[in-house]
Structures are given as structure tokens and as C-alpha cells.
N, C-alpha and C positions, 0 to 999 in steps of 0.2 A: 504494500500500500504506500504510494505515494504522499507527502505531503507537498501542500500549492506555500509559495513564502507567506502568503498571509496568514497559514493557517499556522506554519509555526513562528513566526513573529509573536504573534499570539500569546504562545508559552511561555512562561516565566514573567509574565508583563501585566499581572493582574494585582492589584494595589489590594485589593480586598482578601484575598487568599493568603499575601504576603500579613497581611494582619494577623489573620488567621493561623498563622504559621508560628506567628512571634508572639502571641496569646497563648497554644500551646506551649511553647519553648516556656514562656514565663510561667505557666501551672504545673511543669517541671521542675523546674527549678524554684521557685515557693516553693509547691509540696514536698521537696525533699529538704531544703535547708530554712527556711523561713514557719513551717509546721510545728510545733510539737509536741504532735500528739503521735501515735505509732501506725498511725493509717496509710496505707498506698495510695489510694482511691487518685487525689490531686495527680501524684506523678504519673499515675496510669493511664489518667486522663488527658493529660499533657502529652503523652508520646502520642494515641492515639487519634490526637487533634492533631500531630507534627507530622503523620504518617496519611491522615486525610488532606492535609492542607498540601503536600508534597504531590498525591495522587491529581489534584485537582489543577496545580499548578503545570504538572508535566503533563497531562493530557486533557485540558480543559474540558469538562460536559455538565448536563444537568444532573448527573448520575452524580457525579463526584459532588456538587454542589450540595444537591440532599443531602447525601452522607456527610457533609459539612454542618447543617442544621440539624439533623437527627445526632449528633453525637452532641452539639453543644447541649441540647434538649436532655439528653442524658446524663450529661455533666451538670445541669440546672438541678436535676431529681436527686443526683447521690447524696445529698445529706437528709431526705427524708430516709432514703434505704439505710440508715446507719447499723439498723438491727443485724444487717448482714454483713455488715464490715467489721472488720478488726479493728481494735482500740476505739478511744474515745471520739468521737465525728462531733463534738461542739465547738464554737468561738472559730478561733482563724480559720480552721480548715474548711467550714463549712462557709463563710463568707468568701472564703478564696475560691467554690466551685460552685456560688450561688455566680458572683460578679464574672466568674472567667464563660458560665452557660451564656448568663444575659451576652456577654458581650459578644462570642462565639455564634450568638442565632443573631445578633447583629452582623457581623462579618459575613453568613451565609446568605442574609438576605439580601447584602449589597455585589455580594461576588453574582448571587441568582440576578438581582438587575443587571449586570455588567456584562453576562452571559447572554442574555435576550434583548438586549440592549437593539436595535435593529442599523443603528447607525455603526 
């Protein structure tokens, strides 16, 4: 399969994704050194938004974008599920994956405009 130049110009050039990217990196890096309580949940969350944001950036579509909003969305919820996590899930950790969802299904929803953007 061929790519046309516009279509990988494209790649790597998405300001919303790169958000996206740097919002995980930062709920990596909080949850392991800025936490402390004994929860993964934050860093776990953080690679998996580093490894969606990375998908979406090198092959742009709405697929990846989804998957960009449905994991922030899931990262919004992890501090109701605490019963199911290890250690304590109150105070920083859970403001740190309340603020990094909200901001995460912000980033999806403007990478989603940018995507279908028709211009």
C-alpha cells in the first residue's frame, strides 16, 4: 500500500495527539514518583494513553481516535473502581486520574475535530 505525500505529511503533525501523548507521559511519571500511595493504576494509565497517542499519531484514523476517548473515559472511572485496586486510591492519586480523564477526552475530542476537519 502506497502512501500519497499528503497523506503522510499528515503523520506526526497532529497538535492534539501530541497533547495526548504528553498527558500520558505526565500520568506516568506523577503516578510513579509524585503518588504515595502503593497503586499502579496512574502509571498504567499513563503508558496506555502513551501507546494510544503513539498509534494514532503514526497512522492517523477514527479508530485510533476512539481509542483515545475510551481510555481517557476509563482513566476518569479508576478511582470509583478502587475496591479493585491495590492500596489506598484516595487524595493525589485519584485527582491525578480524575484531571488527567477530563483532560484526555479533551485531547480526543479535538484530535476527533482535526480528523474530520474537511479543510
Amino acid at each position: 500500500m502506497t502512501h500519497s505525500p499528503a497523506s503522510s505529511s499528515a503523520r506526526w503533525n497532529n497538535v492534539a495527539d501530541w497533547s495526548y501523548l504528553g498527558l500520558g507521559v505526565l500520568m506516568l511519571v506523577c503516578g510513579i514518583f509524585l503518588d504515595n500511595t502503593d497503586t499502579w493504576a496512574s502509571p498504567i494509565a499513563g503508558v496506555v494513553m502513551v501507546l494510544v497517542a503513539l498509534w494514532d499519531l503514526a497512522a492517523p484514523s477514527i479508530a485510533a481516535t476512539w481509542a483515545e476517548g475510551i481510555v481517557a473515559f476509563v482513566v476518569f472511572l479508576l478511582p470509583w473502581f478502587s475496591v479493585w485496586l491495590p492500596g489506598d486510591y484516595n487524595g493525589l492519586g485519584s485527582w491525578l486520574t480524575w484531571a488527567g480523564g477530563v483532560l484526555g477526552m479533551i485531547c480526543a475530542a479535538w484530535s476527533w475535530a482535526s480528523h474530520t476537519d474537511p479543510r
